[in-house]
N, C-alpha and C positions, 0 to 999 in steps of 0.2 A: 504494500500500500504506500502512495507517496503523501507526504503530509506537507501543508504550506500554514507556517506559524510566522503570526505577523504579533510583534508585541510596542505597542505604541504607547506611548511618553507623550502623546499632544499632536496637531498636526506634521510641524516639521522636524517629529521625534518617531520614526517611524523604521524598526528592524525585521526583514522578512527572511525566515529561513525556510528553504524545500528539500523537504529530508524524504528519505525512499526507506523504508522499515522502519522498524523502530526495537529497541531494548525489551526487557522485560518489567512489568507492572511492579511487579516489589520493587525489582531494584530502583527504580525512578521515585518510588514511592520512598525509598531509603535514601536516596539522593537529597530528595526534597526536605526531609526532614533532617539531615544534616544541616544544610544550608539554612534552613530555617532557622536552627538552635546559632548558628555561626555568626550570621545576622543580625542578632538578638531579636528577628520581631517580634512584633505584638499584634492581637485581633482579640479584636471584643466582640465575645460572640454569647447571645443570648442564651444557650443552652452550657457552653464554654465546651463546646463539642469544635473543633478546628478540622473540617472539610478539605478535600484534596485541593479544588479551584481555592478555598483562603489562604493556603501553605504556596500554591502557584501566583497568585496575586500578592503575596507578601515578600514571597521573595521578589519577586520582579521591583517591586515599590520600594524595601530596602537595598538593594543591591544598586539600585538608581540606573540612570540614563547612562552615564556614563563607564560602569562598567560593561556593558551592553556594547556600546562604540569601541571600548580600549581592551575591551578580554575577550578577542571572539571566538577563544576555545571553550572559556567559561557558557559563555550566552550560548554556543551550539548546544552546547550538554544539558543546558536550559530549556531549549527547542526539544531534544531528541525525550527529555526526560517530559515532558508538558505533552508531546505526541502519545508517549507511552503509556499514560496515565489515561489521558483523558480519548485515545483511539479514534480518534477524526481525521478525515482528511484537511479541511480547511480551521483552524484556530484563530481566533484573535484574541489577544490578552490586552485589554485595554488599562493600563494602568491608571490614566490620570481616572476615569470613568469606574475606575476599580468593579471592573465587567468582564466576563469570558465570553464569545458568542463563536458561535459557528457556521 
């Protein structure tokens, strides 16, 4: 399956990657939660149950813009691991919008 992950910062903040397979769900799922704890974020979540798209949306929002631009081994493993999770062809991780749609 080919995947095309677009993760956007605002209009003229705009990273698209088109990846062909993808990893496996744990491990992306392991990734994520790495990265998450690395980051420190945070989500306030009414149940305080933390959701795969909250752990993908938080990373992308702490990790900022500019790692995205200046670590594009980081941001693909970003990409490959947000296909592997969430198994769509088309992604978009809207960060300012703090939205996923497909």
């Amino acid at each position: 399956m080919q995947h095309h992950i677009i993760v956007s910062f605002g209009k003229d903040a705009e990273f698209e990657y088109k990846l062909v397979g993808g990893g496996a769900p744990d491990e992306a799922r392991q990734w994520f939660d790495r990265e998450f704890t690395a980051l420190e974020c945070d989500v306030a979540t009414p149940t305080g149950k933390i959701l795969a798209v909250d752990r993908i949306l938080s990373v992308a929002r702490y990790a900022g813009e500019g790692r995205f631009r200046d670590q594009p081994a980081w941001a693909e493993q970003f990409a490959k691991n947000t296909a592997s999770i969430l198994g769509r062809d088309l992604i978009r991780v809207d960060v300012e919008q703090y939205s996923i749609g497909y």
